[in-house]
Structure formats: structure tokens, C-alpha cells
Backbone as numpy.savetxt, mean C-alpha at the origin, in Angstrom:
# Nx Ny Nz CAx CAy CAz Cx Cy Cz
13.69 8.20 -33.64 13.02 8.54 -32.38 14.06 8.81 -31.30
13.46 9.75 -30.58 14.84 10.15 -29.49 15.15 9.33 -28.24
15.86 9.30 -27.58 15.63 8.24 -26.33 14.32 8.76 -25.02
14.25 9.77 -25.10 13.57 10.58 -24.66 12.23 10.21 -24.89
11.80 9.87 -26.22 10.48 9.82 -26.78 10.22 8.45 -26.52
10.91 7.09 -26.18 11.07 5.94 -26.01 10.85 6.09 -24.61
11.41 6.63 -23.58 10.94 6.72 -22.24 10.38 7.16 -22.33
9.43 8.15 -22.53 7.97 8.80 -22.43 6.78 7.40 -23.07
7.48 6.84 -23.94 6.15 5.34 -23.91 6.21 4.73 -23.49
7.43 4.20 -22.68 7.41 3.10 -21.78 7.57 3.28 -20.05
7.27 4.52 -20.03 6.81 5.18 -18.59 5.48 4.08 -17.89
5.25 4.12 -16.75 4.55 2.81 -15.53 2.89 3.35 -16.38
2.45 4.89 -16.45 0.98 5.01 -16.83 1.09 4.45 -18.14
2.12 4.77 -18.87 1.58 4.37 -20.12 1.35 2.78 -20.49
2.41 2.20 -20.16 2.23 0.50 -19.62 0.75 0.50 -19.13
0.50 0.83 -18.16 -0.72 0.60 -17.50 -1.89 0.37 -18.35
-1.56 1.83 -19.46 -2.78 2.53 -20.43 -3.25 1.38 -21.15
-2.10 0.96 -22.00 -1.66 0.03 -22.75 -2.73 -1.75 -22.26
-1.87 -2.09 -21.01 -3.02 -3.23 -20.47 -4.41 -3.03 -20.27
-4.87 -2.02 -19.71 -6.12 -2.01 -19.55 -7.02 -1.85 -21.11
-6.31 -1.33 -22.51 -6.82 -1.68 -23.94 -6.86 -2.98 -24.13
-5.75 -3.68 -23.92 -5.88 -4.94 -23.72 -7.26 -5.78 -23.14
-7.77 -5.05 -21.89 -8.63 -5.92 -21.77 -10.01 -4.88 -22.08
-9.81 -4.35 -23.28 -11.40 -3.68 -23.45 -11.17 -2.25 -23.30
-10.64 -1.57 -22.06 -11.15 -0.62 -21.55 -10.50 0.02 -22.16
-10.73 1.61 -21.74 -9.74 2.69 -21.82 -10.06 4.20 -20.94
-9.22 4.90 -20.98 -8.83 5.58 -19.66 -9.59 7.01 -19.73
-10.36 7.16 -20.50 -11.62 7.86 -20.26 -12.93 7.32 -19.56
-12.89 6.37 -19.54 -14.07 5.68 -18.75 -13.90 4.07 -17.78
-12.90 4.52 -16.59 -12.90 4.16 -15.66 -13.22 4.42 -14.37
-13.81 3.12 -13.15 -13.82 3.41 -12.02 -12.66 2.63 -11.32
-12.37 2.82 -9.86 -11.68 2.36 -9.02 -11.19 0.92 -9.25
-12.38 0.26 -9.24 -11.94 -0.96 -9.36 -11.07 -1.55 -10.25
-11.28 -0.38 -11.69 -10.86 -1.41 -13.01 -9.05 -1.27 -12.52
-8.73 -0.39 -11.50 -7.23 -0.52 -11.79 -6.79 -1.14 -10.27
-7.32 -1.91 -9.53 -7.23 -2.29 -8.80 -6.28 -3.26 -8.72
-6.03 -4.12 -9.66 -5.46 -4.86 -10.07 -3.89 -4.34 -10.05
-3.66 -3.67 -10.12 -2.22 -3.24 -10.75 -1.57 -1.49 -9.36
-2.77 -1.32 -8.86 -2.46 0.17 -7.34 -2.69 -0.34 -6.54
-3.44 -1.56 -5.94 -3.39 -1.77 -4.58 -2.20 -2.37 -4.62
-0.94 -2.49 -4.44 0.10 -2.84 -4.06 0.39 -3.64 -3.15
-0.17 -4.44 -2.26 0.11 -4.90 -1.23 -0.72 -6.50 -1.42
-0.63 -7.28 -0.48 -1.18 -8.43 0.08 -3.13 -8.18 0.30
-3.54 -8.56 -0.37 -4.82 -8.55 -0.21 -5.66 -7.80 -1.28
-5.07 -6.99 -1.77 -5.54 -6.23 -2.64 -6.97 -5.20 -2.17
-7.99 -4.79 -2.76 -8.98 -4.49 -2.22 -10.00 -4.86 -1.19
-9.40 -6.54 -0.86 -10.29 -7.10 -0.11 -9.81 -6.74 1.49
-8.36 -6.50 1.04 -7.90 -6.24 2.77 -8.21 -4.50 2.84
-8.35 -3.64 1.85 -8.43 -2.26 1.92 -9.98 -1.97 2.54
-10.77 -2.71 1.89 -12.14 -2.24 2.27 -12.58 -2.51 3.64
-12.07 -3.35 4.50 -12.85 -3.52 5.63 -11.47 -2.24 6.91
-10.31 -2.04 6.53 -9.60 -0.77 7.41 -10.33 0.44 7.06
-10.82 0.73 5.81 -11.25 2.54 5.84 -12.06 2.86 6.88
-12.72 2.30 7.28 -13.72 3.12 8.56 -12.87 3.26 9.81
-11.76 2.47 10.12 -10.84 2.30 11.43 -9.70 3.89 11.27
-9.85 4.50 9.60 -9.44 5.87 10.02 -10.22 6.60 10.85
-11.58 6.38 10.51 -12.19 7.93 11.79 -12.89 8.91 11.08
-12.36 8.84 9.27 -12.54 10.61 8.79 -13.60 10.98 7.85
-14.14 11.69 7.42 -15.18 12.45 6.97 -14.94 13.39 5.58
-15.91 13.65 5.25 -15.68 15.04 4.18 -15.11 16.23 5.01
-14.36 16.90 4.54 -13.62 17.96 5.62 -12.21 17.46 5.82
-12.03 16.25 6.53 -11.19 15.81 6.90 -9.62 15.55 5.78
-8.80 15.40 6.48 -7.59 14.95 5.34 -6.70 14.12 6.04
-6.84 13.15 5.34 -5.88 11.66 5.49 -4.25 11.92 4.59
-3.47 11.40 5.55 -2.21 11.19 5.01 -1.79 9.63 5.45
-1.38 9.50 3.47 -1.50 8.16 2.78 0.63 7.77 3.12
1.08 6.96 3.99 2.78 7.22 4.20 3.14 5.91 2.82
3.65 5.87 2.26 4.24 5.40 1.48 3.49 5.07 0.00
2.69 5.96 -0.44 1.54 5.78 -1.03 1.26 5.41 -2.15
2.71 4.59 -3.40 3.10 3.91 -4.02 1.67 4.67 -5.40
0.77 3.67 -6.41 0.38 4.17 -7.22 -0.89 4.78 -6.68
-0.90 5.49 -5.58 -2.44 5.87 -5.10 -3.58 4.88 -4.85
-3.32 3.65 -4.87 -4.55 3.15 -5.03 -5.43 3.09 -3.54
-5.15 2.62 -2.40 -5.72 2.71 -1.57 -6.27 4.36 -0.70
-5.27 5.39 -1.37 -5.74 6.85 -1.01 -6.83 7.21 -1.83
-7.04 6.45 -3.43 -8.39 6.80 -3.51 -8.94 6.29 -3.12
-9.27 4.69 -2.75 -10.33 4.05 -2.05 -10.87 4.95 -1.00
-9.76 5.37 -0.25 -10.36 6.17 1.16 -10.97 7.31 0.84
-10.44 7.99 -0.50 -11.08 9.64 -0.61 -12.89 9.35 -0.96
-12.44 7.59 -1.79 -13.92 7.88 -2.62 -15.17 7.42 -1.57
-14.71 6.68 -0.70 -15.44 5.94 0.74 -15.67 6.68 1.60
-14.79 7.64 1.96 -15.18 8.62 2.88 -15.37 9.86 2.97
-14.95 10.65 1.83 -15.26 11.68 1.33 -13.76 12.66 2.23
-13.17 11.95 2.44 -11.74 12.54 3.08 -10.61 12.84 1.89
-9.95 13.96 2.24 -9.06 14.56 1.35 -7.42 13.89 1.73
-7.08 13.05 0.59 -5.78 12.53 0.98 -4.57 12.84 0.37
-3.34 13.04 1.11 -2.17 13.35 0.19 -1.44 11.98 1.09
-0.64 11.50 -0.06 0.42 10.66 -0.41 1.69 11.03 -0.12
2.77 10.22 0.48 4.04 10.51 -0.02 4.52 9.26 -0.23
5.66 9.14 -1.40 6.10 8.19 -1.88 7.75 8.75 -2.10
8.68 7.91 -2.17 10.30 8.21 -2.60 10.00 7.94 -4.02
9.34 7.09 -4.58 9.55 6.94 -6.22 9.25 7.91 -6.82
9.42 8.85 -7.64 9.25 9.97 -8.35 8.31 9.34 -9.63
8.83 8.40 -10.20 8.35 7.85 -11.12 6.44 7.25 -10.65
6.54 6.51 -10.03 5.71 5.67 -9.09 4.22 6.84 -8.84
4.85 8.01 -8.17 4.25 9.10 -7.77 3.46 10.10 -8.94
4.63 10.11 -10.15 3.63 10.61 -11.21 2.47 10.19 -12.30
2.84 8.70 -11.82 2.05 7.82 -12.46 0.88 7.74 -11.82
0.70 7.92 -10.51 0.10 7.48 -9.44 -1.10 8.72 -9.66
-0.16 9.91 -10.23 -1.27 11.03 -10.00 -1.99 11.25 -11.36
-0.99 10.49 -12.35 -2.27 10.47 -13.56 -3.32 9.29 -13.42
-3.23 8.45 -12.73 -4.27 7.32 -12.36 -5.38 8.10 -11.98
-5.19 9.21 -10.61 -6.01 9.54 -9.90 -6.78 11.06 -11.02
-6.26 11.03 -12.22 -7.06 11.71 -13.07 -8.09 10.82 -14.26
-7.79 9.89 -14.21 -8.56 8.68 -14.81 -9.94 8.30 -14.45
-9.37 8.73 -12.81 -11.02 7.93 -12.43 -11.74 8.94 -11.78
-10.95 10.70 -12.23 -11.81 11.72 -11.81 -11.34 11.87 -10.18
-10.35 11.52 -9.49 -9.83 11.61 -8.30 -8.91 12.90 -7.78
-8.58 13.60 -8.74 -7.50 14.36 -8.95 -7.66 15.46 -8.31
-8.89 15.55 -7.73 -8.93 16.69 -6.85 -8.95 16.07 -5.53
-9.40 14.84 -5.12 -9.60 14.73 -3.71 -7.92 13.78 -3.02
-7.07 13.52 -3.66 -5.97 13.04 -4.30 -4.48 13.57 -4.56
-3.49 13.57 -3.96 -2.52 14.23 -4.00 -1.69 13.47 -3.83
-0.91 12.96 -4.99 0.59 12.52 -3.94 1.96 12.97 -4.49
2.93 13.05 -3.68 3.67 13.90 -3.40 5.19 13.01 -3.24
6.12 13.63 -3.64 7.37 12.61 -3.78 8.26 12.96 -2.40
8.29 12.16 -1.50 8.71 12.45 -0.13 9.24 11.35 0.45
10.08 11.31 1.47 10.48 10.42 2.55 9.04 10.74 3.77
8.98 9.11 4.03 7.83 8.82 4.84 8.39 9.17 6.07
9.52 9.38 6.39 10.54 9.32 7.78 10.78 10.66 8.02
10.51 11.73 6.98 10.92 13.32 6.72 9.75 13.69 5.80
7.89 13.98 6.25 7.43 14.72 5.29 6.95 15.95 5.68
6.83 16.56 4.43 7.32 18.17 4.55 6.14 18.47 4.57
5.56 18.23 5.84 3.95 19.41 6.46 4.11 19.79 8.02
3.00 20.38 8.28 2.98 21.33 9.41 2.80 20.14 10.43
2.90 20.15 11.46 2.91 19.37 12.83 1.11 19.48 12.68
0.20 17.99 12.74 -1.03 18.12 13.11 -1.69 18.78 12.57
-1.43 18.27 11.25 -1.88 18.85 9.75 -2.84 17.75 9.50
-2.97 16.62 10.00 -3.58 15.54 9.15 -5.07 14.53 10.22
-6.30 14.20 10.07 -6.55 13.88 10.74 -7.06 12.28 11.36
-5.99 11.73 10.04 -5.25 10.23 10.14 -4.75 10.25 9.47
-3.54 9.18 9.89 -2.64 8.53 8.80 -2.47 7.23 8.91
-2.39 6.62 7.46 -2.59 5.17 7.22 -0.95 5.11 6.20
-1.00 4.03 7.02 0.80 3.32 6.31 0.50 1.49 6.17
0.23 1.33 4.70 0.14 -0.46 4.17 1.32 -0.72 3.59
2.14 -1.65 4.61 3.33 -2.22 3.99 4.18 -1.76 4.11
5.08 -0.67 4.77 5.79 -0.27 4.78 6.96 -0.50 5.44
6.63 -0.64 6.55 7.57 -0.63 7.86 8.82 -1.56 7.18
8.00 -2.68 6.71 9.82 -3.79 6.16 10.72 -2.81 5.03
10.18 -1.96 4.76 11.40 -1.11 3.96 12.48 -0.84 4.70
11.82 0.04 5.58 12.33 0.62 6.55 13.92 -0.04 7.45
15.08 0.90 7.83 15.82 0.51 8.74 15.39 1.10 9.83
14.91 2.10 10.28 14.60 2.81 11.38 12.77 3.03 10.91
11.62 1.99 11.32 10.64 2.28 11.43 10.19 2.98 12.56
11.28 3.61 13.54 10.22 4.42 14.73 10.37 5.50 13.92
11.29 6.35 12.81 11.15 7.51 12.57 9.83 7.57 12.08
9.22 6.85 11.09 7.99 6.99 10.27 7.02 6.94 11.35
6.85 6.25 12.66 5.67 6.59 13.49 6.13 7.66 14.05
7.33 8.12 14.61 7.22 9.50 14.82 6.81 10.90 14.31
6.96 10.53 12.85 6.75 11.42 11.51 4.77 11.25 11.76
4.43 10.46 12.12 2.64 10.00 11.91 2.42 10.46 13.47
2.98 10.68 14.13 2.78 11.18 15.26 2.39 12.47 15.55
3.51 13.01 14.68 3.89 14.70 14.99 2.80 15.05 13.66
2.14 14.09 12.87 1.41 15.24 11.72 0.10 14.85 12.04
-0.20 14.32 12.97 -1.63 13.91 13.67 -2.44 14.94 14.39
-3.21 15.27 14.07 -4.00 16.03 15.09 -4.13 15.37 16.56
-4.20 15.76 17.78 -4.52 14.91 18.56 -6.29 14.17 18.39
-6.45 12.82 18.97 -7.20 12.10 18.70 -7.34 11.53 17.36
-6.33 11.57 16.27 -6.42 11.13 15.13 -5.70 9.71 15.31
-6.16 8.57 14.52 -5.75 7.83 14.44 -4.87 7.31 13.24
-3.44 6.68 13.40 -2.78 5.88 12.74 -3.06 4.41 12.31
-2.81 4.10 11.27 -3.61 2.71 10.88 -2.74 1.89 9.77
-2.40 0.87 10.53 -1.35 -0.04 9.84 -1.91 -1.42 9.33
-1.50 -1.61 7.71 -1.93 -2.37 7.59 -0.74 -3.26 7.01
-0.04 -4.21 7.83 1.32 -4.84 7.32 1.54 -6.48 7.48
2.43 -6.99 7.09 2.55 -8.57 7.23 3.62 -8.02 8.55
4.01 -9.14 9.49 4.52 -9.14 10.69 5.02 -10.54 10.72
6.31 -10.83 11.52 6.90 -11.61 11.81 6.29 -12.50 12.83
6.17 -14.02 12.22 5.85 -14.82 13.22 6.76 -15.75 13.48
6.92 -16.53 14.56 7.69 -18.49 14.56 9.09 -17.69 14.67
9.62 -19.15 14.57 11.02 -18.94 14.73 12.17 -19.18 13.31
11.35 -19.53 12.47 11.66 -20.62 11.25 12.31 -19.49 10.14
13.20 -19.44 9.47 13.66 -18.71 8.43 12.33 -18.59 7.49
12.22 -17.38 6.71 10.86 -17.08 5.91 11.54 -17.41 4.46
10.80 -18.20 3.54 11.02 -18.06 2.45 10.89 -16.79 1.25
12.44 -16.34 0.95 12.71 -15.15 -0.19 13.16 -15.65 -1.01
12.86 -15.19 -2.68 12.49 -13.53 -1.90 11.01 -13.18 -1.62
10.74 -12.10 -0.96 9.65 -11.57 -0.92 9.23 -10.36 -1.61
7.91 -9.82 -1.18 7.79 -8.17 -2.09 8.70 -7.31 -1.67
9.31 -7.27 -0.47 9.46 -6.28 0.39 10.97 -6.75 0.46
11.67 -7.62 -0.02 13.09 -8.46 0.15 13.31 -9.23 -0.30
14.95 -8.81 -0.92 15.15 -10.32 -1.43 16.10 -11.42 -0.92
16.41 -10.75 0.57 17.36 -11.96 1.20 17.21 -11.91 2.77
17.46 -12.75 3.51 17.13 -11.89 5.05 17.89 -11.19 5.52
18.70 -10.88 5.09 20.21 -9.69 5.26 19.69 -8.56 5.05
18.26 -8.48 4.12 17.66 -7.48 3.64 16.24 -6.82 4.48
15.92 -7.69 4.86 14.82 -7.82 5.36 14.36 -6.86 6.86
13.90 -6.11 6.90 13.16 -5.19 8.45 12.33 -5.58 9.21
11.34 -6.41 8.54 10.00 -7.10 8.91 9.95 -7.22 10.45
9.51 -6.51 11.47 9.08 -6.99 12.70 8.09 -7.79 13.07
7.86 -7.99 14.40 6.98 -8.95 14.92 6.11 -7.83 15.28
4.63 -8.78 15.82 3.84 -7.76 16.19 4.12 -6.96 17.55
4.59 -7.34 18.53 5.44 -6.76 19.46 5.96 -6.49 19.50
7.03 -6.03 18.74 8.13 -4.66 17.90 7.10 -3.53 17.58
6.56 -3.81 16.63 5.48 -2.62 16.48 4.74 -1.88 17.40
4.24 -3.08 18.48 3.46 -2.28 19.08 4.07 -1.32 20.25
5.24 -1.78 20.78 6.08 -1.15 21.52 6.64 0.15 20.30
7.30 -0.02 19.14 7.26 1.38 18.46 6.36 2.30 19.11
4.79 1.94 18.31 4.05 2.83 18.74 3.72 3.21 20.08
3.76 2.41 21.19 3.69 3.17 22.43 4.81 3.98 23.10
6.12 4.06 22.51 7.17 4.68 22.66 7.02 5.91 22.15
6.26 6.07 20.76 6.40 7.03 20.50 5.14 8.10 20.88
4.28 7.22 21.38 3.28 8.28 22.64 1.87 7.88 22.18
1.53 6.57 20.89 0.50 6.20 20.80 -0.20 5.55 21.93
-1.48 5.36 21.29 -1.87 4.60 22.59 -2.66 3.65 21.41
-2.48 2.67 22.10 -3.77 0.97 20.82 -4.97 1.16 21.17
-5.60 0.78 20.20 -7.24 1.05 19.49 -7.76 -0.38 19.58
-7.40 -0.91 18.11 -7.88 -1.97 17.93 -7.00 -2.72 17.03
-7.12 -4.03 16.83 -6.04 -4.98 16.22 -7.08 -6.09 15.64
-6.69 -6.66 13.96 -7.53 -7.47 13.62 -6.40 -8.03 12.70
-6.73 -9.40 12.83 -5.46 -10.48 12.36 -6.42 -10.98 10.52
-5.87 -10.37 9.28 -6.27 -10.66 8.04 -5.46 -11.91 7.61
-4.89 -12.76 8.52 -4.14 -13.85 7.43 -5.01 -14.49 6.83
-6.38 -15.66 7.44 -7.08 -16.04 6.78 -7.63 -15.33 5.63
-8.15 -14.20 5.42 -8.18 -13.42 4.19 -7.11 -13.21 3.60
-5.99 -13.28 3.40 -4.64 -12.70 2.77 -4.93 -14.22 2.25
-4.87 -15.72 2.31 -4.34 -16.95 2.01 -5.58 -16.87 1.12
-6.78 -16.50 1.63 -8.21 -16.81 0.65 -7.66 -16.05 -0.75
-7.39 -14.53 -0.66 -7.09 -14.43 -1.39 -6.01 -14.59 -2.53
-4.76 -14.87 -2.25 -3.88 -15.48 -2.55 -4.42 -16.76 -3.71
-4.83 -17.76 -2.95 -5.38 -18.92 -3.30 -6.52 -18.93 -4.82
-7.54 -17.66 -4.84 -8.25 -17.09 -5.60 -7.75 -16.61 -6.55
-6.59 -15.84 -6.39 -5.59 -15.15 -7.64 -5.01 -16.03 -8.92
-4.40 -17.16 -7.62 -3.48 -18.26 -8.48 -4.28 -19.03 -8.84
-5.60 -19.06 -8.29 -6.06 -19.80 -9.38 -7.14 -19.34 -10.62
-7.50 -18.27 -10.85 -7.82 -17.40 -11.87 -6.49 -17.31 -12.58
-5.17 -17.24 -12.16 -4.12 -17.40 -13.45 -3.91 -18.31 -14.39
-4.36 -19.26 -12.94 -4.22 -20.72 -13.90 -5.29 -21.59 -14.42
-6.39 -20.80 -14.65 -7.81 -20.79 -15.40 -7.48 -19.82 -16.97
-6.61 -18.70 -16.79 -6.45 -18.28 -17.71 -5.05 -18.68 -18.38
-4.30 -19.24 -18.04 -3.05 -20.15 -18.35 -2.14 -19.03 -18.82
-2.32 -18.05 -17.45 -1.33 -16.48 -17.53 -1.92 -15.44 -16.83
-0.72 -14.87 -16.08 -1.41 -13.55 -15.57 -2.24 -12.91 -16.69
-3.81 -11.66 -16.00 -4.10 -10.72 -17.01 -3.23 -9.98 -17.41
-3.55 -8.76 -18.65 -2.50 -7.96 -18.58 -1.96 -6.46 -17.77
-3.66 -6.23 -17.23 -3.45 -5.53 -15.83 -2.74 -6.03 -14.63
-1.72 -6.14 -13.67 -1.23 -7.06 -12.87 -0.14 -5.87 -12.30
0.33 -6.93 -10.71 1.32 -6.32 -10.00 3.03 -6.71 -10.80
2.25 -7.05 -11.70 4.23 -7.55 -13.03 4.40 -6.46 -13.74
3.47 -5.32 -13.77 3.79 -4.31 -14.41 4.65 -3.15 -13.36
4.71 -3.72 -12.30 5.16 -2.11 -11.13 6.12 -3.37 -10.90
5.65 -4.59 -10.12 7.12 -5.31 -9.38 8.25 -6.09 -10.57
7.86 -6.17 -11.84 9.01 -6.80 -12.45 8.55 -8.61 -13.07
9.03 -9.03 -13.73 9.14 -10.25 -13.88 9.24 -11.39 -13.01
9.65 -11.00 -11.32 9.69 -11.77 -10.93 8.59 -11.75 -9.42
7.98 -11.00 -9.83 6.46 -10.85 -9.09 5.74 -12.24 -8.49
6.11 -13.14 -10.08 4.93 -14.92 -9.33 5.97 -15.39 -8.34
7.58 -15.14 -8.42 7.95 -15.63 -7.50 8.14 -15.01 -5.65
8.19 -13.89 -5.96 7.31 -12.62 -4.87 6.13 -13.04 -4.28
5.22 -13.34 -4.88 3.82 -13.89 -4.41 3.65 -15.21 -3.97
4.10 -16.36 -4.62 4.70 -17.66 -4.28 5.07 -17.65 -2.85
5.91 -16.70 -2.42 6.98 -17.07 -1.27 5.91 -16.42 -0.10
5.45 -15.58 -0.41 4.50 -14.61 0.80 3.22 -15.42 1.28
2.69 -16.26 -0.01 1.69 -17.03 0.26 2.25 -18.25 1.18
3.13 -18.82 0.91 3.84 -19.68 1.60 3.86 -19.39 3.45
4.55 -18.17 3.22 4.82 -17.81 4.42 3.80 -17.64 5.21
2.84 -17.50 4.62 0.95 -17.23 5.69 1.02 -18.57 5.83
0.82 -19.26 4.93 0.73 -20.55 5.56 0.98 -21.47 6.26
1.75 -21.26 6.29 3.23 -21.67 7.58 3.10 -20.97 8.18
2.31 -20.27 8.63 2.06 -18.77 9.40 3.92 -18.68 10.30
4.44 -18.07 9.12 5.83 -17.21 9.28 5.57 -16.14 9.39
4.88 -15.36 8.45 4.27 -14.18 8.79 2.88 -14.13 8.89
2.38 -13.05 9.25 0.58 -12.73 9.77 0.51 -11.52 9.19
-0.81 -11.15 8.63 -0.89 -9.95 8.22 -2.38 -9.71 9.04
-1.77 -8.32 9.76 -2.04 -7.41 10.64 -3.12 -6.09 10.58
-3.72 -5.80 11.13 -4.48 -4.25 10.89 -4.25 -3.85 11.99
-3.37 -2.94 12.56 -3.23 -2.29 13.86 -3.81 -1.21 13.52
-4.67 -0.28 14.75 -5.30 0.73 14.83 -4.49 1.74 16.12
-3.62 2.41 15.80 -3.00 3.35 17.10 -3.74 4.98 17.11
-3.82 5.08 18.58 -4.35 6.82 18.71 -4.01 7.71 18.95
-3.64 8.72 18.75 -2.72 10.24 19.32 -3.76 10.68 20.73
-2.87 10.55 21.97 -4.05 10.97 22.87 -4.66 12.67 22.67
């Protein structure tokens, strides 16, 4: 077998393919949810996705841009909830093509696009888009005003930007590593008053703001303990995209809500 033919089976969809046989299914007859487990990428999973989609604004017609948009999962939630047309950008190439055979799985592939890009540099027309939503991102980031400037300039006016991120609280060192870091040397994570000054610098104006930690810990709390009812992660899971060391990733973040070190956030900003 060639090396070639060995990376083509152990590529992120095919892994994916692979777990979800595991538990029964297979990839002719899925919905949203069944891969939920393994594309919502972030803190909360679907429970924190479903109550932001209406705080975009958008409609059938409309087109949402998804900034860091990892395996698609929350750009379909929004396409399939609101009937809005979303494109993605992501730096992972890998991440991104996986992302777009997902969104042929569950029949998404037309309302669904993502695209291998810098969130800080993406390649569309000025006020091309008539929101954009960014979950998790900003702690990548060394320069997070470029990416609200980038969500600025591709906004229609009156479109809204919509953040859904953990934020720096206290004064206390945060326990790493985290999803987003693995040392504080590493770490971008602002406070919520970093952010919000970003965005009014860069000509937003604030909407609305809703604090998900109590939901982020509920859920958290719910996860770990369905693992340890099953005495192991399923085999759908965020250990297939973050690595082996994912329980200790999750461990430290849950921690940190609790200790409320960090808060996880839904900011709503507006293009006047």
C-alpha cells in the first residue's frame, strides 16, 4: 500500500466515518445532530449554538459568514435554522475539506461552503455578507482587531457580528493547558472589556450581551458524566479533531468556569 493510500484512510472524515459505524450509523443517513458530537468545536456544544442563531438577524436570501469555521458544524446549524446561506473560512486545509464532506452527509452542501482562508485576510468583496459569527476564536489570535476589522469591512451596513467566546476573568493564573493553549506565554484570551473596546474601535456599535457560563459548567458536568457512565469517551468525540489530550483540555476549561477564571460570553455587535 502506498503512503498515499494510508493517508487517504486516516484523513479527519474518514476517522469520523469510521466512529459514527461504530455507533450504528452511517453516512448516508444522517442529520445534524448525529455529528454534533465531534463539529461543534467549542465549549457548549449545541446547547450554546442554539440559543445565538436568531441574534444573527438572517433569513433565506441572506448569507452568513462563518470566521474560523473549523468542521462546519455550527454554519450548518445556522443554514438549517434559518434558511441563510453560509461560507466558512478556516486556515486548516485539512479541517476545511473534511468539514465540506460533512456538509454533504447531511445534504448541506449546497447551503454550506467553507473555504481555506485567514480570518484576518478573507478574500470577498467589502459588504458581501449579512452577518458574521466568530465562536472561539479571538484566543488564537495575536492581533484580534484585524479579524473584527475583516467582519467589519464584509458586513453590510446594519448587519450584525456575533461572538461567541470564553473571556478572561479575576486576577488568578488560569489552569493549562487549554483548547485554545497550552501555556500562558501562549495564550490571547481577553477580558470582556478588551473586546468590547476592539469592537467599538473598529466602528461597531453593542447590541446585546448574554453571559453562558452557567450553561457551559451544566454542560461540562453532563458530558463527564455520561463518560463516566460509559467508563470512556463515545467513539464520536472532540479526541478525534483535538488529539489525545482533549480530557485534559476539557478538565482545565471546566475548572476555569468554575473558578469563574474565565466566562463564556455571547456578544452581539452592529455595523451602523
Amino acid at each position: 500500500m502506498t503512503d498515499f493510500a494510508i493517508a487517504q484512510e486516516e484523513n479527519l472524515q474518514t476517522r469520523i466515518a469510521q466512529a459514527l459505524s461504530a455507533q450504528g450509523k452511517t453516512t448516508d443517513a444522517l442529520v445534524l445532530e448525529d455529528l454534533a458530537g465531534v463539529d461543534e468545536i467549542h465549549i457548549g456544544g449545541l446547547e450554546t449554538i442554539r440559543p445565538i442563531v436568531g441574534s444573527l438577524g438572517v433569513g433565506s436570501g441572506d448569507v452568513t459568514l462563518d470566521l474560523g469555521s473549523g468542521l462546519g458544524g455550527p454554519a450548518r446549524f445556522v443554514a438549517r435554522e434559518t434558511g441563510s446561506r453560509v461560507v466558512g473560512v478556516d486556515l486548516s486545509a485539512d479541517t476545511t475539506l473534511a468539514g465540506n464532506e460533512l456538509s454533504g452527509w447531511v445534504g448541506a452542501d449546497e447551503m454550506v461552503q467553507l473555504e481555506v482562508a485567514d480570518v484576518c485576510h478573507v478574500p470577498h468583496k467589502s459588504e458581501s455578507f449579512d452577518a458574521v459569527l466568530s465562536v472561539h476564536v479571538h484566543m488564537f489570535l495575536q492581533a484580534p482587531a484585524q479579524m473584527f476589522a475583516e467582519a467589519f469591512r464584509l458586513l453590510k451596513p446594519g448587519g450584525r457580528f456575533v461572538v461567541l467566546d470564553p473571556v478572561r476573568c479575576g486576577d488568578g493564573d488560569l489552569h493549562y493547558p487549554v483548547p485554545w493553549a497550552s501555556v500562558a506565554d501562549a495564550d490571547n484570551i481577553l477580558r470582556e472589556t478588551e473586546l468590547k473596546t476592539l469592537a467599538a474601535t473598529t466602528g461597531f456599535r453593542p447590541h446585546t450581551r448574554s453571559d453562558f457560563s452557567a450553561l457551559a459548567i451544566d454542560w461540562f458536568s453532563a458530558t463527564f458524566a455520561r463518560i463516566s457512565e460509559m467508563g470512556g469517551p463515545p467513539p464520536l468525540g472532540l479526541h478525534l479533531v483535538m488529539g489525545p489530550d482533549f480530557p485534559t483540555f476539557a478538565l482545565n476549561a471546566f475548572q476555569n468556569l468554575q473558578e469563574e477564571k474565565i466566562a463564556l460570553l455571547h456578544l452581539v455587535f452592529e455595523k451602523p
